[in-house]
N, C-alpha and C positions, 0 to 999 in steps of 0.2 A: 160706423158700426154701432148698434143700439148695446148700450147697457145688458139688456136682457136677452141677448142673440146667444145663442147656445156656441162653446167653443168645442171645435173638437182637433185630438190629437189624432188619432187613428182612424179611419173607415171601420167598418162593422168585419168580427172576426171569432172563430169559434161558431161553435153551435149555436148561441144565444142572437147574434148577430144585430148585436149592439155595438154603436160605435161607441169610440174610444174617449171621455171628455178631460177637455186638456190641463185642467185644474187636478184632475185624480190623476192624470200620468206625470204633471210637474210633481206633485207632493208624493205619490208612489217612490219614483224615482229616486226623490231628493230623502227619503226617509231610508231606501236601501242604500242609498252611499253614505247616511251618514252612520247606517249600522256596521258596513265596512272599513268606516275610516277610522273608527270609535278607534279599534284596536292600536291604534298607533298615532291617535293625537288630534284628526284630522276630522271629526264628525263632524265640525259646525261649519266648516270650510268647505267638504264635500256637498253635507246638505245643501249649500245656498248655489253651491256648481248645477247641483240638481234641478234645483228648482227654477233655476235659469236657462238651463240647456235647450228651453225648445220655446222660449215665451216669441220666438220670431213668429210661430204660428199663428199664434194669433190677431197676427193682420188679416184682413179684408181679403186680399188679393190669394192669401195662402189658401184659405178657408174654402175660396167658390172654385178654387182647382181641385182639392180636396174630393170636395160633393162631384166634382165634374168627369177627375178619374177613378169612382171609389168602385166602380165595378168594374172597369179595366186591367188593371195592375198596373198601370204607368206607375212611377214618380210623379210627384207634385211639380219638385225642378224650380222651386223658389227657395230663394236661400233664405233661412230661418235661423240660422247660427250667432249670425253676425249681431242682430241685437244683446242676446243676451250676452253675448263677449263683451258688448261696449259696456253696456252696465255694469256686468262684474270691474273690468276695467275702471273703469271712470268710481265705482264705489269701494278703490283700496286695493283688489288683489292683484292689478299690476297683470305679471306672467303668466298667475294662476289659472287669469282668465283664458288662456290659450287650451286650456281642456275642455271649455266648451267650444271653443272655433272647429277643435281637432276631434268632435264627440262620436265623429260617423264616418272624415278623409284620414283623421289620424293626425300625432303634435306635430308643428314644424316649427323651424326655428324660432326663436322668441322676436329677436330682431328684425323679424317679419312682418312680425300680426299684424302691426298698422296699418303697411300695404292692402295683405291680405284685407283686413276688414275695410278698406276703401273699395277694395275689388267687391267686398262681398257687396254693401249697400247701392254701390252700382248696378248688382243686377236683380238686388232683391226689390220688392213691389208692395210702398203704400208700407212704410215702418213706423211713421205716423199714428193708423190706426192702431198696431200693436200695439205701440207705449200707451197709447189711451187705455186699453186694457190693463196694463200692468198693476194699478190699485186693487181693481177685483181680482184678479189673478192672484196676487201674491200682498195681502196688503200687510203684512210685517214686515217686507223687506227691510235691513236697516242701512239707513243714510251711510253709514261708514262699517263696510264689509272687512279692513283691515286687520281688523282683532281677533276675527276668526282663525288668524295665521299665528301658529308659535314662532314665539321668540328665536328659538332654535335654528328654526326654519329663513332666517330672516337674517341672519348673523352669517351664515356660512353657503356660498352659492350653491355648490355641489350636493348639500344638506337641501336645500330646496329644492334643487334636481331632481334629487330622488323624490322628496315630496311629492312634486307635482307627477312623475312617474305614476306613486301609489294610489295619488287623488283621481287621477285620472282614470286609474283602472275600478276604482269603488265607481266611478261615475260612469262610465261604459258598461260594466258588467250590471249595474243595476238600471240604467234604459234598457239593456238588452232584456234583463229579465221581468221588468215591467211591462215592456211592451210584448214581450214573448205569451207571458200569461193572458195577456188580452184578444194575439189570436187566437192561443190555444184554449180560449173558451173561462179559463180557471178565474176562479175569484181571488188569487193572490199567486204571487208568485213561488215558485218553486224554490226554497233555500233549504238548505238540509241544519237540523239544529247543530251546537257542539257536540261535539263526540265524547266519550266517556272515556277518557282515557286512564282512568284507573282500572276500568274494567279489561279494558283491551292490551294494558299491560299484566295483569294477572291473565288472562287468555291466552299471551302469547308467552306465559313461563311455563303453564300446564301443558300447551302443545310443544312447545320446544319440550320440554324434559320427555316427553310421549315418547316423540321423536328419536331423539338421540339415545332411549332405552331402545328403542325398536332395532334402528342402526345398529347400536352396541349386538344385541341379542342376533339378527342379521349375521354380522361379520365376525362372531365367533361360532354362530352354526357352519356359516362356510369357513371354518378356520383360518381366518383373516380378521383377527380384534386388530384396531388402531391404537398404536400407542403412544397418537398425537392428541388421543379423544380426552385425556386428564389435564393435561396441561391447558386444552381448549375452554376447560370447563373452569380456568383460576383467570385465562385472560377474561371471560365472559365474566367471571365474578368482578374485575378489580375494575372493568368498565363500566359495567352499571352503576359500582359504587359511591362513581363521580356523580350518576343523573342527577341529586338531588339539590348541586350546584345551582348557581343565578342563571340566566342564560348571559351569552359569551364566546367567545372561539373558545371552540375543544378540537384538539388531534389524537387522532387512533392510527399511534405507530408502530401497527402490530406486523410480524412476519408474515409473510405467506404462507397460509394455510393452517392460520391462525384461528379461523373463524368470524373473517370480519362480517360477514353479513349480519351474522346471529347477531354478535355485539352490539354494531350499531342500532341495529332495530332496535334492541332490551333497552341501550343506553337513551334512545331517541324518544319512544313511550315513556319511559320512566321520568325522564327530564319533563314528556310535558305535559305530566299529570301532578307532576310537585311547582311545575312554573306555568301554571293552567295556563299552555299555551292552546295552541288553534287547530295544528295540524301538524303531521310529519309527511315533508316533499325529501325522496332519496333522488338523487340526479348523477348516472354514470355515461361514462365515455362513450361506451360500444353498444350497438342494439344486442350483440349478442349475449350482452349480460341483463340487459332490461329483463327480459321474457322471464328467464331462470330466476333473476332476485324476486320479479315479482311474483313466479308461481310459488316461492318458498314464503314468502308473506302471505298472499292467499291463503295459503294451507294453515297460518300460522293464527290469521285473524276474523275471514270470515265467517259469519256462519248460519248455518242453514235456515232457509225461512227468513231471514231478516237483509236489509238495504246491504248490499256489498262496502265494506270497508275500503279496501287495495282499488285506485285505479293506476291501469297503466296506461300511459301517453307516450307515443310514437311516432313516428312514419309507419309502423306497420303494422300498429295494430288494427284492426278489422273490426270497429265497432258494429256491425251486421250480424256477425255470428252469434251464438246461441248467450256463451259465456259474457261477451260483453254487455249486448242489448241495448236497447234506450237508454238506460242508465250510466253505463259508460261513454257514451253519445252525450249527452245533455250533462253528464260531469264533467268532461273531457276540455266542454269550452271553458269553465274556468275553476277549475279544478276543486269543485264544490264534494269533496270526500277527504274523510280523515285521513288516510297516508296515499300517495302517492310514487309512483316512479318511473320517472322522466331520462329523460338524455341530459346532458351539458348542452347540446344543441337547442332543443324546447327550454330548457332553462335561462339559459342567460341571453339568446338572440328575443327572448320574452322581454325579458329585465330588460333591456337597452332597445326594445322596438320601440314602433311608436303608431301602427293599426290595433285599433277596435280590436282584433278579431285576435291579436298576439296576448295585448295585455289587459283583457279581460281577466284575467288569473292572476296577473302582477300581484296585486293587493294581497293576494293570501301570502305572499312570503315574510310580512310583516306578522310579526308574532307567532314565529313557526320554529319549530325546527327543522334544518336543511343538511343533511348528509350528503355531503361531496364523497365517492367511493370512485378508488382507483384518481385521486386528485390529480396524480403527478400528470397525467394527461391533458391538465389542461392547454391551449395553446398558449405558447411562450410570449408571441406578438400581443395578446389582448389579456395576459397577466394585471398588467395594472389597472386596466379598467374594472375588470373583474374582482379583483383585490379589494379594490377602493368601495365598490357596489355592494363587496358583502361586509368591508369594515361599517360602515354607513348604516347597513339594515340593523348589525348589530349593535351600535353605538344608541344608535336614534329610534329604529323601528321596532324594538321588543324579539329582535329575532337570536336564535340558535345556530350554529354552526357546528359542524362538525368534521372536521379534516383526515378519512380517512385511507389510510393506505402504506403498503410495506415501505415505498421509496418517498419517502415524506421530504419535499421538495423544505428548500432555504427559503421559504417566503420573506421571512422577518430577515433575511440580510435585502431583503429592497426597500427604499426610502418610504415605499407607501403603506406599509404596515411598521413603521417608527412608533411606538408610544404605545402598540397595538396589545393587550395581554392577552394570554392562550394558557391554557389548559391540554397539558396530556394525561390520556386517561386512562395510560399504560407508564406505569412508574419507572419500573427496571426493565428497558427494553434491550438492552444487551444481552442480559439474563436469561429473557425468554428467545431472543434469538441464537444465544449458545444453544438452550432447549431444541430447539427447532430447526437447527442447521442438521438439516437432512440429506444435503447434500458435499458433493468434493467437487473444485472445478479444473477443468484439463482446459491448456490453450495451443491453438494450431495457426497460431501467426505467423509463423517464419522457421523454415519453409509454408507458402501460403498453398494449402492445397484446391484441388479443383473441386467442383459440386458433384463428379461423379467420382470424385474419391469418397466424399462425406456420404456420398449414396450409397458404396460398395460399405462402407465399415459398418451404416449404420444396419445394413441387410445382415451383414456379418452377425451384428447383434441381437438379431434374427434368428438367424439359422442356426447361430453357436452361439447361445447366450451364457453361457459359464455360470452355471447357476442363480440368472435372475433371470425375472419375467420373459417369451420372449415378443420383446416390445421396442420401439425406441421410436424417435420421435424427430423432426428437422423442421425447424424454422429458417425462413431466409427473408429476405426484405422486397424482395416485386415479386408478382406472380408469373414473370418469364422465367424466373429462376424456381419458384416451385415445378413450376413445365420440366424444368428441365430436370429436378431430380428427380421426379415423377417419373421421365421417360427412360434415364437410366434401371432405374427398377422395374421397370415393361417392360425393357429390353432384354433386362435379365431375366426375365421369366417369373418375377415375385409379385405378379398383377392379384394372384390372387386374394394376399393379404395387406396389399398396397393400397394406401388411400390419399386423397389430394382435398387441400380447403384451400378457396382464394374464393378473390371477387370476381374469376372470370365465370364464377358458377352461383347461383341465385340463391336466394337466404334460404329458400325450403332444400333444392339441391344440400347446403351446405350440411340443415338440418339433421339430413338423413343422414349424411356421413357422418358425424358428430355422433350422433346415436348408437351407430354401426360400431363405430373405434371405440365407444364405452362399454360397447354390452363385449366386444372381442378383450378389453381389459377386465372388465369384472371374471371372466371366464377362462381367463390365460392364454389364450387363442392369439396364435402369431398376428401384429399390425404394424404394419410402417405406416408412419404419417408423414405426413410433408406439409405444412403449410405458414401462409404470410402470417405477418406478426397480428393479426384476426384472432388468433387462439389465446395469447397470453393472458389479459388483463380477466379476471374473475369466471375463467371458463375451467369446469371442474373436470381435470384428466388429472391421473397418474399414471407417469409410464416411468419405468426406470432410469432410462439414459434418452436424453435433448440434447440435442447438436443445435446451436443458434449459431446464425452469423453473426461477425460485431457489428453492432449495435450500439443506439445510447443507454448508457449505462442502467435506466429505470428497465427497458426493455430486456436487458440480459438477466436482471433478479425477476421480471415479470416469466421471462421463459424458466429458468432455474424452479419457481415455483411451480411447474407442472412434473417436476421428477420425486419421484421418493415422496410424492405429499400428504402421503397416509404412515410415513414413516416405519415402513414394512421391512424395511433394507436397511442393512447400517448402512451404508448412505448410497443417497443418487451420484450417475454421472453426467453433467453439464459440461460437453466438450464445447468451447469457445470459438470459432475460426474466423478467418480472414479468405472468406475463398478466391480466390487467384482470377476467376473469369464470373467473380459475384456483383451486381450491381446493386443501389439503394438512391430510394430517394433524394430529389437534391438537400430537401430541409432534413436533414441525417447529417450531411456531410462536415457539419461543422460541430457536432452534438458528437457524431464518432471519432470526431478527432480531439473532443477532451476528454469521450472514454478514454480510447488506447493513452492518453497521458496521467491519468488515476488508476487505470487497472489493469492486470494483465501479469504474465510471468515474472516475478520479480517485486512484483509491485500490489496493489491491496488487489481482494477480490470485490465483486461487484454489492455483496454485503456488509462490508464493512463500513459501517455509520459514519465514520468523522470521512473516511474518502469520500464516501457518497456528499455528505456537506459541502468538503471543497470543489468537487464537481458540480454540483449544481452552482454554487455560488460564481464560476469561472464560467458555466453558460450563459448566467444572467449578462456577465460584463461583456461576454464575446457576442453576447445578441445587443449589447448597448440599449438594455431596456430602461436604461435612466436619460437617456440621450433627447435632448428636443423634440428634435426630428423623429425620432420612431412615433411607428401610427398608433402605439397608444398612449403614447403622449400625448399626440395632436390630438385623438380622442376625449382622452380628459382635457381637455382647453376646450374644447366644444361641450361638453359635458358642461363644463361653468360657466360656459355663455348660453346655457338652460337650449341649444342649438341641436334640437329633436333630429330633423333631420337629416343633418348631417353626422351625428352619429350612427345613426342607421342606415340612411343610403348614403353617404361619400359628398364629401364636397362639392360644389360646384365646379367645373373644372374650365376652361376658356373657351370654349364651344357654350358655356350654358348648361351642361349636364353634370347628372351626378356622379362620380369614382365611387363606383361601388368597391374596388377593389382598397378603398382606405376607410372605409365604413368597417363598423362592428360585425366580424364575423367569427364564430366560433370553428366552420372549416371554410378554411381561405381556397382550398383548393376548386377549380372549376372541373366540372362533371358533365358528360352525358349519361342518363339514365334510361338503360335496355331494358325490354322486356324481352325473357326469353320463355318462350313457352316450352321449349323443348327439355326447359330442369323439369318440370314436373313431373311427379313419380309413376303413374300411369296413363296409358292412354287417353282413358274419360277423362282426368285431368289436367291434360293437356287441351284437348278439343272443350274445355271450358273455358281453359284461358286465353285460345285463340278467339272465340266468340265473345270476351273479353275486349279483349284490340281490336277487333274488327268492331263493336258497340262505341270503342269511347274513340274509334278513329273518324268514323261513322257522324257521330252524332252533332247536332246543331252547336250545343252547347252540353260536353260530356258529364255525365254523371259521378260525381264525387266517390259515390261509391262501388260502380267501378274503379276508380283509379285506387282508392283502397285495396280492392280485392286483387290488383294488379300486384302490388307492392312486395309479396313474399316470392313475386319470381321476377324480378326487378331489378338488379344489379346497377352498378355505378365501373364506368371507365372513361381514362382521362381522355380529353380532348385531343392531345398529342398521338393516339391511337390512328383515327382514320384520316387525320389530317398527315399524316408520313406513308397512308398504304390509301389510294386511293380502290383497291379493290376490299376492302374491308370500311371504307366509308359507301362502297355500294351496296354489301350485307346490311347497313341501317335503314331501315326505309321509316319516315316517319309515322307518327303514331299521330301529334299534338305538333301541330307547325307544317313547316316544309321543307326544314332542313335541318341539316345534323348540325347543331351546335352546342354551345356550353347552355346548360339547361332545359334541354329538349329531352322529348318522349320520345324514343324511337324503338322498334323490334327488331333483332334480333333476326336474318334470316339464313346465316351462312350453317356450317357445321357447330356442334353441341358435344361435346366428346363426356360421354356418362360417367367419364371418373375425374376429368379436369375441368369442363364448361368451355366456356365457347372458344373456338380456334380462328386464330387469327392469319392464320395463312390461305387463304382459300387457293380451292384447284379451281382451274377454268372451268373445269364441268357447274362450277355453282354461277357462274355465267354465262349458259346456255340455256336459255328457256325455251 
């Protein structure tokens, strides 16, 4: 190839329809990862990943497929990877160089790459003439790429782990949006500057104080003042006051209905406008608190006429719609917006992935702050990995933490948080939970009653409410058992003001009832509710009196916080039970059995702080989370063998395949995912959603966004459902595949009962066509 032969990266893209030349997409590249990695140590290291990532192209062979399929859409389908890995390789970075192998399939194990890059140069074409280029291309490269690595990074494996983690995502997300700019016509790529977070911590004290005048002024025209709203207003002072700390683990072990939301936002801006950090990512358990936290942020921070602040990232959010738009679309892949709010699931199945398309976003959690809400959820089995991931970002990467939640788990009795310091940013928390104990608790263990006793009392509390709302409220632990007190109360004739939440009913379904059971409490209007433990963690009811079933012990203070929460009553009542023909999960059955041994008649209730300590502490050892063999031990050991892969997808297993089922997962459980058209609230909206499923069942290769716009009437039920009723596995008919199984798309075609969701008993009539 001549010296003077034009190189190119791209085919012609945008309006301009110019192609792409590969010297400006090396040094684009390599200049947005090293603005990314800057924050956390790693610019000089990124850059040179960058500017390496795609020097395979520039072979002969790559080049005349290029020109050959530049109007087709093919693939080129010459590997390009492999050169610039051997070089980085060969000039010092060892491992590191696995982020350019992995720039576009995604990491894999370290102890690989060799193979792999012998596989690659076997089927790449003419790597010869590429190196001949590499002078012109790149003629600074230096002879010894080593020194670009901190010290840090080089001393401790796990420390490099994460490293090459965050290098990798500066170095993904910035080809992405180097070459992104270049279809899309632009002269630079799209990066949004830093955000002002002085300003948007003063924005968000003038709208919160807005706020809660308004509220205040509200609920004494309706003569209902809160007389939790004073003491809200000294936790919110005494958290903020910590922001102006180093960054570091902080815990917010505030009561329930405390105000954590507010807190941690104040505390989260504050913190990183005095530690100019980068961004604030909030990350909770339940989708159903996503939506709510992030509409109270919105309101708190964006504003009109100007670039949206709040994104939120989900399974279901709807980037199409009006409110989200391209903007939330093109932030969404890596999370290029001042605050954010995510899942635990988008959050850390990010953190320990290893495609393009996950950890494109990694890097921003380096020099961030990161509010955990409602922690104690997180799962027990991948504690340590998690643990370790965010001592790590903190130690090494510039980042903030923030621990918040009523049932504030023993983390520091496990060996992986040893030496670890933390921050509470709630002093006297006994004090304020004297404050705020709004409730009394009653226990029905023995005699164990049945679920349509707990049905009849709680209607009782209904009909004869003795002086308090009439209201009451019944959690249980499967949705067979909300069926069932459900149908006690039809039965009884109390459908009226009877309502049901579970998963057998779709998120908008659920929506509406939600809504329905707020506006019948704001207004005193008789409600029963019945639902799975979906309600607890950060969903805003008060009702008087909660019946839970037992439970682990975070669960029984997570229901308790929906009684009395406006502390209107001298106190709530949370009746406790053990019901007699109740079932529960099996991952329960050992978490219930060190409640009932810390709490209960006789014994502490479900608030009291040093029990709740030695309970968690007794779960850790009865889960043997320090144990070899637990998988997230094995985790961390592949973690320090830099072993990408297999933390992500599962080991190899004697067949040659991966055990996903020992890989990083935030929910272990396996699912099918229904569509049911028949939750939607009216007709046209339903014959939308059928045309829906028939579109993405339909089609060649489905449309994404479809299967978004699917998502809000979308349910998840276990696999052990139609595989025990084969006439309820012939109500699924697939959507995506050909059969019902753990991760399939399937509809929904049996009965839909309007107040519970889909019934799982069918009549023979729904097998008659």
């Amino acid at each position: 190839m001549s010296g003077e032969r034009s190189l190119w990266a791209h085919s012609p893209g945008g309006n301009s329809g110019r192609w792409h030349r590969l010297e400006d997409h090396l040094r684009g590249t390599a200049e947005l990862a090293r603005r990314f990695a800057s924050p956390f140590g790693g610019g000089e290291l990124a850059y040179w990943l960058g500017a390496l990532h795609d020097v395979g192209k520039a072979s002969c062979a790559w080049q005349d497929k290029l020109k050959n399929v530049a109007n087709s859409g093919q693939r080129v389908g010459i590997d390009h990877k492999s050169l610039g890995t051997r070089i980085a390789y060969e000039r010092g970075l060892g491992g590191y160089s696995g982020a350019i192998f992995g720039h576009h399939g995604g990491l894999i194990d370290t102890n690989s790459l060799g193979k792999a890059l012998k596989q690659g140069f076997s089927r790449a074409q003419d790597v010869t003439s590429a190196e001949a280029e590499l002078p012109r291309l790149l003629p600074d490269l230096p002879p010894d790429l080593r020194q670009t690595i901190p010290d840090a990074w080089l001393q401790d494996h796990l420390v490099g782990e994460m490293a090459l983690r965050l290098c990798y995502s500066a170095l993904v997300d910035a080809d992405g949006l180097d070459t992104g700019a270049h279809f899309d016509g632009l002269a630079a790529p799209r990066v949004r500057t830093d955000a002002d977070f002085g300003h948007l911590y003063k924005l968000f004290e003038q709208r919160r104080a807005a706020m809660l005048e308004h509220r205040r002024a509200t609920m004494l025209a309706a003569g209902k003042p809160s007389p939790v709203d004073d003491l809200r207003e000294q936790v919110y002072a005494q958290c903020v006051s910590f922001a102006d700390q180093p960054p570091g683990i902080y815990r917010l072990p505030a009561p329930t209905g405390a105000g954590k939301t507010l807190c941690a936002a104040g505390f989260a801006l504050r913190h990183a406008e005095k530690n100019q950090q980068r961004r604030v990512i909030v990350a909770v358990p339940f989708l159903t608190i996503t939506g709510q936290n992030a509409a109270v942020y919105r309101g708190m921070l964006d504003e009109p006429g100007a670039e949206p602040v709040v994104l939120e990232h989900h399974s279901q959010v709807n980037f199409e719609d009006a409110a989200a738009g391209r903007w939330g679309r093109l932030a969404a892949e890596n999370w290029d917006a001042p605050f954010v709010v995510t899942t635990f699931v988008r959050l850390f199945e990010s953190l320990f992935g290893r495609r393009p398309s996950a950890m494109r976003r990694v890097h921003r959690l380096a020099g961030s702050v990161i509010v955990l809400d409602e922690v104690q959820a997180l799962p027990h089995d991948m504690l340590v990995p998690i643990l370790d991931g965010l001592r790590l970002l903190v130690r090494h990467f510039g980042t903030t933490v923030l621990l918040s939640s009523a049932t504030q788990p023993e983390f520091w009795s496990l060996p992986t948080m040893n030496g670890v310091d933390y921050t509470d940013v709630l002093t006297d928390v006994p004090a304020v939970a004297n404050q705020l104990k709004r409730v009394r608790y009653e226990w029905r263990l023995d005699p164990a009653p049945t679920l349509a006793d707990i049905a009849d009392q709680a209607a009782d509390d209904v009909t004869t409410p003795a002086g308090r709302p009439p209201a009451a409220m019944v959690v249980v632990n499967t949705t067979a058992n909300a069926q069932a007190v459900f149908d006690t109360w039809r039965d009884s004739g109390d459908l009226d003001h009877a309502r049901h939440l579970s998963t057998r009913m779709c998120p908008a379904h659920r929506q509406r009832v939600l809504e329905d059971v707020r506006d019948r409490l704001t207004n005193d209007e008789p409600v029963l509710l019945v639902s799975t433990q979906l309600i607890e963690a950060g969903v805003d009811v008060d009702f008087p009196t909660v019946y839970r079933a037992m439970a682990p012990a975070d669960s029984l203070l997570q229901a308790a916080g929906r009684a009395n929460r406006e502390g209107r009553l001298d106190h709530g009542r949370v009746v406790i039970f053990a019901p007699a023909d109740g079932g529960a999960p099996e991952t329960y059955k050992r978490l219930v059995g060190a409640a009932t041994t810390h709490f209960g008649p006789g014994r502490a209730d479900p608030d009291d702080p040093d029990a709740l300590a030695a309970y968690y502490r007794s779960i850790y050892s009865t889960l043997n989370l320090n144990d070899p063999q637990h998988i997230g031990q094995q985790i961390q050991r592949s973690r320090a063998a830099w072993a990408y892969e297999t933390v992500a997808d599962g080991p190899l297993d004697d067949s040659g395949h991966r055990d996903r089922k020992r890989a990083f997962r935030i929910i272990s459980a396996d699912s099918i995912s229904v569509v049911t058209p028949q939750g939607a609230g009216t007709p046209d909206e339903r014959a939308h959603v059928e045309e829906l499923v028939h579109r993405v069942r339909t089609a060649p290769v489905p449309d994404m966004r479809d299967l978004r716009r699917l998502q809000p009437y979308t349910t998840t039920v276990h696999p052990g459902v139609p595989q025990r009723d084969a006439g309820v596995r012939a109500l699924m008919q697939p959507i995506l595949g050909s059969d019902v199984r753990v991760g399939a798309l399937v509809e929904w075609r049996g009965d839909y009962d309007p107040h519970t969701g889909m019934i799982f008993d069918p009549k023979l009539e729904d097998f008659i066509l």
